[in-house]
DRENPA-3360 file (N, C-alpha, C; in nm, 2 decimals, always signed):
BEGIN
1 = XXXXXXXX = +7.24/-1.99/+1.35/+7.28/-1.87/+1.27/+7.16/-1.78/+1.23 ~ +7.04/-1.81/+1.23/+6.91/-1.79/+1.23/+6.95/-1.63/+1.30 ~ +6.88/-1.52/+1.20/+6.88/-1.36/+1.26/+6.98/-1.33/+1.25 ~ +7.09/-1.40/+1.20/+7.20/-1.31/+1.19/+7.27/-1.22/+1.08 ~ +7.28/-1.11/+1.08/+7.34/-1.04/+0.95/+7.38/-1.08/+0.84 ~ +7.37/-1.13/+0.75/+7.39/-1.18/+0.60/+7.46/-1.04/+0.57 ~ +7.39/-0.92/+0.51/+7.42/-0.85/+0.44/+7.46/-0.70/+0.51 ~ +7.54/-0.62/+0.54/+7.55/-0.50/+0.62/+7.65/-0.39/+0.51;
9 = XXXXXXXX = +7.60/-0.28/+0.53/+7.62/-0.13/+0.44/+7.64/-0.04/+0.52 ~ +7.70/-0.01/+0.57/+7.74/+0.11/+0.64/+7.82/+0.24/+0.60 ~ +7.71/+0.38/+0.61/+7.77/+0.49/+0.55/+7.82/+0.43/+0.37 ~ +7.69/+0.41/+0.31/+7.77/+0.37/+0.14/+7.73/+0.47/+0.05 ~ +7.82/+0.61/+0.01/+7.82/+0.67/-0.09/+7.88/+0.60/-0.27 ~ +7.76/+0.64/-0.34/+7.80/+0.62/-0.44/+7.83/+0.73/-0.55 ~ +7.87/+0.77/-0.62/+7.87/+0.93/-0.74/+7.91/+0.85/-0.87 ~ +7.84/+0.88/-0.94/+7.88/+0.90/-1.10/+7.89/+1.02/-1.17;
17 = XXXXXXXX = +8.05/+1.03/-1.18/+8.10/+1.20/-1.15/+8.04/+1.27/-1.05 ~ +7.99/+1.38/-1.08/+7.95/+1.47/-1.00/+7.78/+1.46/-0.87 ~ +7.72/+1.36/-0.99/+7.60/+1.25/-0.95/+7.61/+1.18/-0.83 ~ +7.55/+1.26/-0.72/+7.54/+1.17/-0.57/+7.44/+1.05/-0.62 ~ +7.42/+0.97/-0.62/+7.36/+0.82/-0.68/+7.31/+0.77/-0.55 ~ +7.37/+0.73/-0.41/+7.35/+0.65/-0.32/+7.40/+0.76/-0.20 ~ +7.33/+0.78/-0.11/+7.35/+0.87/-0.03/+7.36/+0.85/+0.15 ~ +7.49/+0.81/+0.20/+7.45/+0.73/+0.35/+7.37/+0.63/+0.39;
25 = XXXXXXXX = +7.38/+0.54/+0.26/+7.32/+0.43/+0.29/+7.35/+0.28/+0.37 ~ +7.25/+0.29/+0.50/+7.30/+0.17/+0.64/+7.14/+0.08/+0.61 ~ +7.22/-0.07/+0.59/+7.12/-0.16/+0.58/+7.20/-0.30/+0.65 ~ +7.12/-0.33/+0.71/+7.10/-0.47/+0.82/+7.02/-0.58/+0.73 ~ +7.07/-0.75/+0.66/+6.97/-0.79/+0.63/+7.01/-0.89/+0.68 ~ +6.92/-0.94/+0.81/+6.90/-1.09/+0.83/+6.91/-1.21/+0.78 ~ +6.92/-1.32/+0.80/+6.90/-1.42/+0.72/+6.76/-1.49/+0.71 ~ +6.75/-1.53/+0.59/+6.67/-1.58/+0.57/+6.49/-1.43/+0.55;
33 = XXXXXXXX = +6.63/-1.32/+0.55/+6.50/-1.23/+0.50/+6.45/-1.23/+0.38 ~ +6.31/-1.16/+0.34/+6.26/-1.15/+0.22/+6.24/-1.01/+0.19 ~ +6.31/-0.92/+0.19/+6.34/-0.77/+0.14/+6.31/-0.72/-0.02 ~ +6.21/-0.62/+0.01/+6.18/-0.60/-0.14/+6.20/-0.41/-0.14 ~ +6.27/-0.38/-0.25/+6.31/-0.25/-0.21/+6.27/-0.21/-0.35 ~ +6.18/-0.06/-0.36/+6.12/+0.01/-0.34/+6.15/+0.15/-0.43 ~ +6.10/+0.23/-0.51/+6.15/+0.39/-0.55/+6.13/+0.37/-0.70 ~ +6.12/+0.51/-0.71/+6.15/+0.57/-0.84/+6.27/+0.54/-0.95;
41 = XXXXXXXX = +6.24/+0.56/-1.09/+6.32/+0.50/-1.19/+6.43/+0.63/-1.12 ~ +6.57/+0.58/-1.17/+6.71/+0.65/-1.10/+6.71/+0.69/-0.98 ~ +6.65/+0.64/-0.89/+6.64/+0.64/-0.77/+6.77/+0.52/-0.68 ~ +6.83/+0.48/-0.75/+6.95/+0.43/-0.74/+6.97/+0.27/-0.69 ~ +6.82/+0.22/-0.72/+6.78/+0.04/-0.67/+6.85/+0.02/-0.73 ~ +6.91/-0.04/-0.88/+7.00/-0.10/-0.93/+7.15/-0.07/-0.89 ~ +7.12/+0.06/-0.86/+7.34/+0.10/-0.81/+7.36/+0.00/-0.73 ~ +7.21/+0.02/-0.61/+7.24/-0.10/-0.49/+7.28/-0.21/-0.52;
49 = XXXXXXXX = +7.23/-0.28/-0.62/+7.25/-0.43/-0.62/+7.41/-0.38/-0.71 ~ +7.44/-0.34/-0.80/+7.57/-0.31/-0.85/+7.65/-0.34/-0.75 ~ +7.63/-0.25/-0.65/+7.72/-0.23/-0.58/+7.75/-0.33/-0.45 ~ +7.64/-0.39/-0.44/+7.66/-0.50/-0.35/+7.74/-0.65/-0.47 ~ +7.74/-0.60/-0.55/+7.71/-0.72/-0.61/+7.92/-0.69/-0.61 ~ +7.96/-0.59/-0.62/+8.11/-0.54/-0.61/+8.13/-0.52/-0.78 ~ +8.03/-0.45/-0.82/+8.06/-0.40/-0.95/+8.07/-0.23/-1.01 ~ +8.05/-0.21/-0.88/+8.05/-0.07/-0.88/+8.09/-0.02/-0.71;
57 = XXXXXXXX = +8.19/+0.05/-0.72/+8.26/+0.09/-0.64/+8.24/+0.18/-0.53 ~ +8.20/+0.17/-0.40/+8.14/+0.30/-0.33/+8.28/+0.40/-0.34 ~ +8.22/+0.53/-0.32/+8.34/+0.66/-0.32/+8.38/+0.68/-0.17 ~ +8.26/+0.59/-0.06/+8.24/+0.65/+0.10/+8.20/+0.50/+0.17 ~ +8.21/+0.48/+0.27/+8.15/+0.36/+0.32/+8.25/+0.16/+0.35 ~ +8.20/+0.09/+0.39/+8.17/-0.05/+0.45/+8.07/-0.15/+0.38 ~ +8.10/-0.22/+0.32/+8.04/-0.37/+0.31/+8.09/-0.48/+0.34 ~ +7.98/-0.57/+0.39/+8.03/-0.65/+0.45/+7.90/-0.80/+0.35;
65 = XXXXXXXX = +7.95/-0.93/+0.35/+7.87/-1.04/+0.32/+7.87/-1.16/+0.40 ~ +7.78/-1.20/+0.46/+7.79/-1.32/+0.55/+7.93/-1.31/+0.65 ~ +7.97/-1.21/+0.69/+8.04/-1.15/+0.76/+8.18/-1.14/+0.72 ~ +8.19/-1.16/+0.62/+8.34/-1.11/+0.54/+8.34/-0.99/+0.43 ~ +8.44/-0.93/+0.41/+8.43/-0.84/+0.35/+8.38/-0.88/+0.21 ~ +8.34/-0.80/+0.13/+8.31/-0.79/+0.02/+8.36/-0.88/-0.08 ~ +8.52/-0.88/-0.08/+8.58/-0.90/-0.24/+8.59/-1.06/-0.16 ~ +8.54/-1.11/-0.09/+8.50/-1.24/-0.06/+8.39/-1.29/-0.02;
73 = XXXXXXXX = +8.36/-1.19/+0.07/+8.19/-1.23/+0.03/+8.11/-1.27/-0.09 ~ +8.13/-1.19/-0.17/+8.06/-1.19/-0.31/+8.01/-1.34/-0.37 ~ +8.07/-1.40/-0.34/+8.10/-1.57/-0.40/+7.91/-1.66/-0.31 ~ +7.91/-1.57/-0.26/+7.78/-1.64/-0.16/+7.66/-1.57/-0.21 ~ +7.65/-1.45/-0.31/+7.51/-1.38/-0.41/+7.49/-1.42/-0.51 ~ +7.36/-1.52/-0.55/+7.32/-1.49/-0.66/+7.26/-1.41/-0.72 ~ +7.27/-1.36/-0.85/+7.24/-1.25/-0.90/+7.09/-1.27/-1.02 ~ +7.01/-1.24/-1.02/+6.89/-1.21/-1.19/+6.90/-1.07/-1.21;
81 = XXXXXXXX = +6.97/-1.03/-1.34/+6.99/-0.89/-1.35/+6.82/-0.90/-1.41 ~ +6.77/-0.75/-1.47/+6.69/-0.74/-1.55/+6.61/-0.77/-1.67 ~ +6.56/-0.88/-1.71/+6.53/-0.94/-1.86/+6.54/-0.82/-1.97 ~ +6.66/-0.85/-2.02/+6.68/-0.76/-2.17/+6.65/-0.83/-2.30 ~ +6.61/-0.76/-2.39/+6.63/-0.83/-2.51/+6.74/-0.86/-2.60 ~ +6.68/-1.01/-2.66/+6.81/-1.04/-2.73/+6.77/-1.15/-2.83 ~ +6.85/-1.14/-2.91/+6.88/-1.25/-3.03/+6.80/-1.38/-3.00 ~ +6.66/-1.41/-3.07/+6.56/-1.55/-3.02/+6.65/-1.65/-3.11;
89 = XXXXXXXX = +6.69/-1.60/-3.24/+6.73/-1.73/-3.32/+6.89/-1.78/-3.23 ~ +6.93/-1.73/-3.15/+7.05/-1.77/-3.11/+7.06/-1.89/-3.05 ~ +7.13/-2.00/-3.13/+7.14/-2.14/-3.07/+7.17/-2.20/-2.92 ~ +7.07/-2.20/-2.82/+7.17/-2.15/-2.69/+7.02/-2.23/-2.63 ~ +7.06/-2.37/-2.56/+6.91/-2.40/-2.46/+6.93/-2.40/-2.33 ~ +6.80/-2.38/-2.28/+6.78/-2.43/-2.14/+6.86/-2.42/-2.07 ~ +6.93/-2.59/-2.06/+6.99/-2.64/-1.99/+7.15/-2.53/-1.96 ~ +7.16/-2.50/-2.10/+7.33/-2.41/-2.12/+7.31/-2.30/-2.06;
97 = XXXXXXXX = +7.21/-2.26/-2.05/+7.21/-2.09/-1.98/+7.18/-2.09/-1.82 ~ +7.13/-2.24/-1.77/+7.17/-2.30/-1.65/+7.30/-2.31/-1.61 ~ +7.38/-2.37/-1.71/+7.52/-2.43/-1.70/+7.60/-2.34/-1.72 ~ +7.56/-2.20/-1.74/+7.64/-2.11/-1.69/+7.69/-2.05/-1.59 ~ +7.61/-2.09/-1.49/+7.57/-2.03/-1.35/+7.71/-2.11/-1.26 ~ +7.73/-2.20/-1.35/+7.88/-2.29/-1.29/+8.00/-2.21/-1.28 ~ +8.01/-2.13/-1.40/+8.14/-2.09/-1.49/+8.22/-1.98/-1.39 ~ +8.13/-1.93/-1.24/+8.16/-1.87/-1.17/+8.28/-1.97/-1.05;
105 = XXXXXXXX = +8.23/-2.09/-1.08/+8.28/-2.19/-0.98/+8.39/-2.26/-0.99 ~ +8.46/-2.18/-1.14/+8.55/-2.30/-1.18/+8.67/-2.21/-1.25 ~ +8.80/-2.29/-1.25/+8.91/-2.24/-1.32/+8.89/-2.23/-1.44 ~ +8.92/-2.14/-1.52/+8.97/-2.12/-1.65/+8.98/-2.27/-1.70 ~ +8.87/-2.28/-1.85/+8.89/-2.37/-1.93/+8.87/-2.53/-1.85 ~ +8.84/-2.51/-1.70/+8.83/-2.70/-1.65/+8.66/-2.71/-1.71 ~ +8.65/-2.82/-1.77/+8.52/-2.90/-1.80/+8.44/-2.87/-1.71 ~ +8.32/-2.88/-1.67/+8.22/-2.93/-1.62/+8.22/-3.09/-1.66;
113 = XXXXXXXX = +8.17/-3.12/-1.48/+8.19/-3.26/-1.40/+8.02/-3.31/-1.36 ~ +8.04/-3.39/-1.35/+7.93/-3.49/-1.29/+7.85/-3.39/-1.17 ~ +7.93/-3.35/-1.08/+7.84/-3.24/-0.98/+7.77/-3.11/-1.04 ~ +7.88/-3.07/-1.13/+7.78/-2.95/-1.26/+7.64/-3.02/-1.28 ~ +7.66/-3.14/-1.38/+7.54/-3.14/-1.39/+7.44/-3.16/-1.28 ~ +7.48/-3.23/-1.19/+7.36/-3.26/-1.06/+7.32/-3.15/-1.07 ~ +7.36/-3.06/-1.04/+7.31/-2.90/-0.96/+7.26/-2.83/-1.07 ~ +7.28/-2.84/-1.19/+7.21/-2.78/-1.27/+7.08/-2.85/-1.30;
121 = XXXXXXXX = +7.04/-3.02/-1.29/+6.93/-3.07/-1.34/+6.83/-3.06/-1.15 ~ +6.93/-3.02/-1.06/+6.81/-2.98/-0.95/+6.77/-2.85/-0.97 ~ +6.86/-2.73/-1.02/+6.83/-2.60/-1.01/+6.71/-2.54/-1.12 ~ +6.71/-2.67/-1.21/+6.59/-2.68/-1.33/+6.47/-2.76/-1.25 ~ +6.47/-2.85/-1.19/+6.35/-2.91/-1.13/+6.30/-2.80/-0.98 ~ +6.38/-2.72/-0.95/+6.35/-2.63/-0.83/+6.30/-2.53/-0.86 ~ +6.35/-2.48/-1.02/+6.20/-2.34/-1.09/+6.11/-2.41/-1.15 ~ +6.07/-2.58/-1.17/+5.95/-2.60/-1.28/+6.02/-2.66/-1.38;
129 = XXXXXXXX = +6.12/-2.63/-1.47/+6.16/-2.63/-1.62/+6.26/-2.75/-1.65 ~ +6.22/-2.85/-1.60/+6.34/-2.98/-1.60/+6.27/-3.02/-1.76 ~ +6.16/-3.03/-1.70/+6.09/-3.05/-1.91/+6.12/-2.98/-2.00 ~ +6.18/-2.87/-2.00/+6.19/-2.77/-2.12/+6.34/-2.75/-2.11 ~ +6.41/-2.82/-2.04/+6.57/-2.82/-2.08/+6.64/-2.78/-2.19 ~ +6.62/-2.93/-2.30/+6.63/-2.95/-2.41/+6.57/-2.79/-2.52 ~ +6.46/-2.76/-2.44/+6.41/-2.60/-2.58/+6.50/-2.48/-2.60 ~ +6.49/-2.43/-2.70/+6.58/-2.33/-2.69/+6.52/-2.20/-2.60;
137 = XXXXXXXX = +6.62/-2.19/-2.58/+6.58/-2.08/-2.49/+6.51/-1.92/-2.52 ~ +6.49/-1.87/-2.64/+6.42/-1.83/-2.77/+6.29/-1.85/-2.79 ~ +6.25/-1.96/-2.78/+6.13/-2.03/-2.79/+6.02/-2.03/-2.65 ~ +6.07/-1.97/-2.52/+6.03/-1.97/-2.44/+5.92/-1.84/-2.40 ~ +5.83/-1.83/-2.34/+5.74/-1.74/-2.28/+5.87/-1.63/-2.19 ~ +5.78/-1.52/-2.17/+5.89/-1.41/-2.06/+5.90/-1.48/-1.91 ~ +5.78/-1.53/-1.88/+5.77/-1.62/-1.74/+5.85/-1.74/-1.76 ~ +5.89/-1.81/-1.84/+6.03/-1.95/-1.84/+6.13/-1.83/-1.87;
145 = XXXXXXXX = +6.13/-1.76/-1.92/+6.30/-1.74/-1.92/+6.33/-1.70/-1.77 ~ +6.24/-1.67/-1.75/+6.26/-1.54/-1.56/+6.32/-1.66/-1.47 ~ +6.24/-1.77/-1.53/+6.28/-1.89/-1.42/+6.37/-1.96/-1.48 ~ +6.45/-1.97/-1.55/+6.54/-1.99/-1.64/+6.71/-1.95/-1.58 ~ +6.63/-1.80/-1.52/+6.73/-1.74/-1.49/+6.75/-1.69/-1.36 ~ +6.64/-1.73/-1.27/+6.64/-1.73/-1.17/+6.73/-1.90/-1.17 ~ +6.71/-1.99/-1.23/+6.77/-2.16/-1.20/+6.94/-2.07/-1.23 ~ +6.96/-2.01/-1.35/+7.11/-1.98/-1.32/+7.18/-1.94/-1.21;
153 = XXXXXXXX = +7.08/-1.83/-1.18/+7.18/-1.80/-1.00/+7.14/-1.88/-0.94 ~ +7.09/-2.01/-0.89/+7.06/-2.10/-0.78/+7.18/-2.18/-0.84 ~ +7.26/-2.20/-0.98/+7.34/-2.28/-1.00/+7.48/-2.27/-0.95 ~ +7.48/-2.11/-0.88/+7.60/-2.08/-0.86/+7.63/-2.10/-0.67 ~ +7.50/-2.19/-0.61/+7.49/-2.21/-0.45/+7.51/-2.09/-0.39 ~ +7.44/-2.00/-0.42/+7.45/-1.90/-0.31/+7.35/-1.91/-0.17 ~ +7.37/-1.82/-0.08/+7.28/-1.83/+0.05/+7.21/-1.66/+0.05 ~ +7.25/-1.62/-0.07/+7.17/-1.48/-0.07/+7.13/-1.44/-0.25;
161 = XXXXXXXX = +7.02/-1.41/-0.24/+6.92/-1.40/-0.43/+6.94/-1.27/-0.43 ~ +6.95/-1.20/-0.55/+6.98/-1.06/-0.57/+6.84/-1.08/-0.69 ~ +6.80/-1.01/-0.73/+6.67/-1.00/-0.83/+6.65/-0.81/-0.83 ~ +6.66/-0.80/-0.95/+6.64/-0.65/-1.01/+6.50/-0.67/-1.11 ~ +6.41/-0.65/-1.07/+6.29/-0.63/-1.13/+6.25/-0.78/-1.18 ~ +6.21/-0.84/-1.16/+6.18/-1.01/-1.15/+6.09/-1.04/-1.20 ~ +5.99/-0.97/-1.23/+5.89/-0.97/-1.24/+5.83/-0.90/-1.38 ~ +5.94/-0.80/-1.44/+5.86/-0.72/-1.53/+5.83/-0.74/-1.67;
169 = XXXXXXXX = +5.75/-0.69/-1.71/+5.63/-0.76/-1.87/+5.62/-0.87/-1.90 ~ +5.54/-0.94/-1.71/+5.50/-1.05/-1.77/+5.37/-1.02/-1.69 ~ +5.27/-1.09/-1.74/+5.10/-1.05/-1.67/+5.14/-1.11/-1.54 ~ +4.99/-1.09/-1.47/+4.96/-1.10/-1.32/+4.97/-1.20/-1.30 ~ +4.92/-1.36/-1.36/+4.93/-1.49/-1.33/+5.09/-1.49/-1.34 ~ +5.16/-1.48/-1.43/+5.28/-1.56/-1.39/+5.38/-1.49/-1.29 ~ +5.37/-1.29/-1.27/+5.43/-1.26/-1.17/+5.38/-1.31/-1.03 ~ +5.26/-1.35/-0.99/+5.21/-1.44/-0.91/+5.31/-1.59/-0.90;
177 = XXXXXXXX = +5.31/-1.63/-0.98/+5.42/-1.76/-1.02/+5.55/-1.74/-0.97 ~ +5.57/-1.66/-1.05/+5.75/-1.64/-0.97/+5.78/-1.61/-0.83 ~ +5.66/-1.49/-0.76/+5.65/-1.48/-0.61/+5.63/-1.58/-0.56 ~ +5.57/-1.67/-0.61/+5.55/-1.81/-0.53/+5.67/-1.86/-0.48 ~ +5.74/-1.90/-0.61/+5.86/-1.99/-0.59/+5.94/-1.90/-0.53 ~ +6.00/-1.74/-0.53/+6.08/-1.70/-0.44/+6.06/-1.70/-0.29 ~ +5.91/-1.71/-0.29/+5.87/-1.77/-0.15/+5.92/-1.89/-0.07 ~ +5.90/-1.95/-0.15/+6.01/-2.12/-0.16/+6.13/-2.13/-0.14;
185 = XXXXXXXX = +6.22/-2.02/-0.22/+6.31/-2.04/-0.19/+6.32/-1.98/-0.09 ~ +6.30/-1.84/-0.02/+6.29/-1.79/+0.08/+6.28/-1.92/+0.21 ~ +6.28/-1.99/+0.21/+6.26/-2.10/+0.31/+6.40/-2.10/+0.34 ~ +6.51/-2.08/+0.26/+6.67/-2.14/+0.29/+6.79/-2.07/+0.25 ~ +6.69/-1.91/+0.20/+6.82/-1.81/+0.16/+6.77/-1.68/+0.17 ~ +6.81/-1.61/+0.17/+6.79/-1.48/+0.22/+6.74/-1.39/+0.06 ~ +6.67/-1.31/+0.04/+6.64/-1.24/-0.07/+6.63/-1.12/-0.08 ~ +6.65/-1.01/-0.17/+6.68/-0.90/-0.20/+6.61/-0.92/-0.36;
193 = XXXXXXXX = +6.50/-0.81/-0.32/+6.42/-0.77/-0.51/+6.42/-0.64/-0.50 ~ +6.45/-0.59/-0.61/+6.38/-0.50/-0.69/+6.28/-0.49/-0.76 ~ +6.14/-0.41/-0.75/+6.03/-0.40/-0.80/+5.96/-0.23/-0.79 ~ +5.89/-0.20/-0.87/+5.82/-0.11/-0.87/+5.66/-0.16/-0.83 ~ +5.66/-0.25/-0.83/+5.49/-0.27/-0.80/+5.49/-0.30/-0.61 ~ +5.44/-0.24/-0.55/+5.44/-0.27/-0.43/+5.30/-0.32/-0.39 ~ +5.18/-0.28/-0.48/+5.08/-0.35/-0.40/+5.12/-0.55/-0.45 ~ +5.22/-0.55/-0.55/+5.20/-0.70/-0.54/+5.31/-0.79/-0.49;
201 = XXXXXXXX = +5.43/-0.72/-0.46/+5.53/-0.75/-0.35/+5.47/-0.80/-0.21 ~ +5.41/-0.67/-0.15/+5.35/-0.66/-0.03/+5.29/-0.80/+0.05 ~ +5.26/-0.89/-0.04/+5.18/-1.05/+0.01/+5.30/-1.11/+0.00 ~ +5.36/-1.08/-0.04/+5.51/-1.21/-0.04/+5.64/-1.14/+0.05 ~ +5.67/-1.06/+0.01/+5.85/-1.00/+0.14/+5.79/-0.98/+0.24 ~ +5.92/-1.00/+0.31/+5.92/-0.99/+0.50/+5.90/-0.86/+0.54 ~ +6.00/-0.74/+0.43/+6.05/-0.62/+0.52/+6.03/-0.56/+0.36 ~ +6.03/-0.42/+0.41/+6.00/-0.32/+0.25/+6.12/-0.22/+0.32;
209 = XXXXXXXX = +6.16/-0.18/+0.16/+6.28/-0.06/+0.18/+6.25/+0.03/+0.11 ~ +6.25/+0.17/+0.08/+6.22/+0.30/-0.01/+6.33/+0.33/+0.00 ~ +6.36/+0.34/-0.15/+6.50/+0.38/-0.22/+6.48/+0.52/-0.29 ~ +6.54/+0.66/-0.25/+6.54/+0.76/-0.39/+6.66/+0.81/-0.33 ~ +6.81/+0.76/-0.36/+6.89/+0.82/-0.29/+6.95/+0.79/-0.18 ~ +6.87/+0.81/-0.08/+6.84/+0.75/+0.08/+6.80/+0.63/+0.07 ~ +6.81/+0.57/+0.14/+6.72/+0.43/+0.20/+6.64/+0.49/+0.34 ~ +6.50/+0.42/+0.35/+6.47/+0.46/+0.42/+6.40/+0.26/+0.49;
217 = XXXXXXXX = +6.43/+0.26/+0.54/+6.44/+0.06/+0.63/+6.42/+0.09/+0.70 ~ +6.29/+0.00/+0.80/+6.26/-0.04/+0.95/+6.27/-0.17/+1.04 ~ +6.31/-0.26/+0.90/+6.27/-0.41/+0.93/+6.13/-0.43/+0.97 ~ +6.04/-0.41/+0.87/+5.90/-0.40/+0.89/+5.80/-0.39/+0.74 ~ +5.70/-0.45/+0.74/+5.63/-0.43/+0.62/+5.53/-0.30/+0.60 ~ +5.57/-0.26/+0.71/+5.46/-0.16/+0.72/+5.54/-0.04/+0.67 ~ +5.46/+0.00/+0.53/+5.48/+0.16/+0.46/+5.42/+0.26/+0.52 ~ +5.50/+0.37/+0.62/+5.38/+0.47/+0.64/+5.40/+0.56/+0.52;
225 = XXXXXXXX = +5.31/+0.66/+0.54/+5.31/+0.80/+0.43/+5.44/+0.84/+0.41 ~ +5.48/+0.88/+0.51/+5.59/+0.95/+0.52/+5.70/+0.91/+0.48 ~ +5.76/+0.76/+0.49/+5.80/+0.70/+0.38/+5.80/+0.74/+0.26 ~ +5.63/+0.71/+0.21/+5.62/+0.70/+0.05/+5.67/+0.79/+0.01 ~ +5.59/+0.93/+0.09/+5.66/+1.05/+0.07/+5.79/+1.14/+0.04 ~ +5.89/+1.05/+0.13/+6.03/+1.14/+0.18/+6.05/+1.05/+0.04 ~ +6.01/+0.93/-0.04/+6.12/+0.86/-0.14/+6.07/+0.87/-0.30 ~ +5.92/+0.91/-0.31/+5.86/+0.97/-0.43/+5.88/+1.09/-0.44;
233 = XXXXXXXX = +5.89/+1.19/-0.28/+5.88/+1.34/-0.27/+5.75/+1.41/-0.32 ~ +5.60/+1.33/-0.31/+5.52/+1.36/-0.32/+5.43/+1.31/-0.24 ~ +5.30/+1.38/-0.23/+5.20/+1.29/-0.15/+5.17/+1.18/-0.25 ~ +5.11/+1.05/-0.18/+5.09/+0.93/-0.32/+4.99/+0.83/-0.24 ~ +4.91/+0.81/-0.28/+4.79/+0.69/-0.25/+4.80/+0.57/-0.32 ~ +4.78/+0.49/-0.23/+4.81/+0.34/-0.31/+4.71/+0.28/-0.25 ~ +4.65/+0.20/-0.41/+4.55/+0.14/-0.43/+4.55/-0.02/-0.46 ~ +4.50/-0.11/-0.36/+4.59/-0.26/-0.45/+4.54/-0.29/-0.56;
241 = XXXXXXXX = +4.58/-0.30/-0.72/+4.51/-0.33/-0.79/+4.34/-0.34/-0.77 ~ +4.27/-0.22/-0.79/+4.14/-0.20/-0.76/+4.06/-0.26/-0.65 ~ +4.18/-0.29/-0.54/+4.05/-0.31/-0.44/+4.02/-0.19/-0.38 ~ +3.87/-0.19/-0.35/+3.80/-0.08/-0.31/+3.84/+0.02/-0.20 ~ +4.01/+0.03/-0.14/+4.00/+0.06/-0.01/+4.12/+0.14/-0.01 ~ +4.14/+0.24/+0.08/+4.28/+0.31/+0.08/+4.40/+0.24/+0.14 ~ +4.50/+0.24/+0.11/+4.56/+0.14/+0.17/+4.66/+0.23/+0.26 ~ +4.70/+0.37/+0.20/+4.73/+0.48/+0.37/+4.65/+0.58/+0.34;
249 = XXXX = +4.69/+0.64/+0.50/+4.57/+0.73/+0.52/+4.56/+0.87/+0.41 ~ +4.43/+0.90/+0.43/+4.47/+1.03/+0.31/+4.56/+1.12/+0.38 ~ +4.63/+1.18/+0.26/+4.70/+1.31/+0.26/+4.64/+1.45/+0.28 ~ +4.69/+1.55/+0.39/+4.64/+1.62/+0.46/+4.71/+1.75/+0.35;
% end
């Protein structure tokens, strides 16, 4: 099954009202790719995952998931929306915001069973946090909750990670940390991020995508200008966190 299409978009318009949002967007993603896509704030990276995710509705277009349509596919994406804020005193640990990740898998009102737990006490030993189960979830650094909640979507067995900004306001060592382990998991499922930081993507995903509207995908890591260009709509130099070097060529 190795190389074969997981995820496919074809012709996908999106509008909020009058708001062209997603514009003829065609994406191919392999399995077992590591895809990290790319663009400006309202540039429409979140509609994508919305919309893949079947929570927002294309106006134009085809989706497809592990080669079924959509409103069945879906059951095979895990999802990490964005770290929002929220209520620390709220009585709620670890393990339970793991054990949510189930509530997708199950009828109305049946218990959680002996296999719940299995899969929730691996999906905590597979981000690091089987020790911190028991803590409230409150009490945790920004880097445990990320992995907290990266263990919730692994609870729900998917074969494809959805991740909308995964990484943001936490320093460089622990976004380091989390690219590691999506690295990891990248061994056995296919991945889809969202990020604005590209020079620190760039060492970990397979393939890079530039989002403003358009997609602009090669299956390839290599950014040229023109790229950055057509999806910022400006000339743009990128610098990797202060190393001394240009990383494309200058702008003419």
């Amino acid at each position: 099954m190795l190389n074969e299409c997981v995820i496919k978009l074809k012709n996908i318009h999106v509008s909020y009202g009058k708001n062209l949002v997603l514009e003829n967007i065609n994406l191919e993603v392999k399995e077992k790719d590591f895809i990290g896509v790319i663009g400006p704030n309202g540039g429409g990276k979140t509609t994508l995952l919305k919309t893949l995710l079947g929570l927002i509705k294309p106006q134009q277009g085809e989706i497809s998931i592990m080669n079924y349509p959509l409103n069945k596919g879906r059951k095979y994406i895990g999802y990490v929306p964005q770290a929002l804020e929220f209520d620390r005193t709220f009585p709620i640990f670890v393990e339970d915001v793991v054990r949510m990740g189930r509530l997708s898998t199950k009828h109305l009102f049946k218990p959680y069973n002996h296999q719940d737990e299995e899969i929730v006490n691996h999906c905590l030993q597979q981000v690091g946090m089987a020790k911190l189960r028991s803590r409230p979830i409150g009490e945790l650094s920004g880097g445990e909750r990320q992995r907290v909640y990266i263990a919730r979507a692994l609870a729900t067995k998917p074969s494809i990670l959805l991740l909308d900004e995964p990484t943001a306001n936490v320093d460089s060592r622990v976004q380091n940390n989390i690219y590691e382990l999506l690295r990891e998991l990248n061994e056995y499922m296919t991945i889809l991020l969202i990020s604005h930081d590209l020079a620190a993507i760039s060492s970990y995903v397979k393939t890079i995508a530039c989002l403003n509207r358009r997609l602009h995908y090669h299956q390839d890591k290599l950014i040229t200008p023109e790229m950055i260009q057509a999806t910022y709509q400006c000339p743009v130099d990128l610098i990797a966190h202060g190393i001394p070097h240009r990383v494309l060529p200058k702008h003419k």
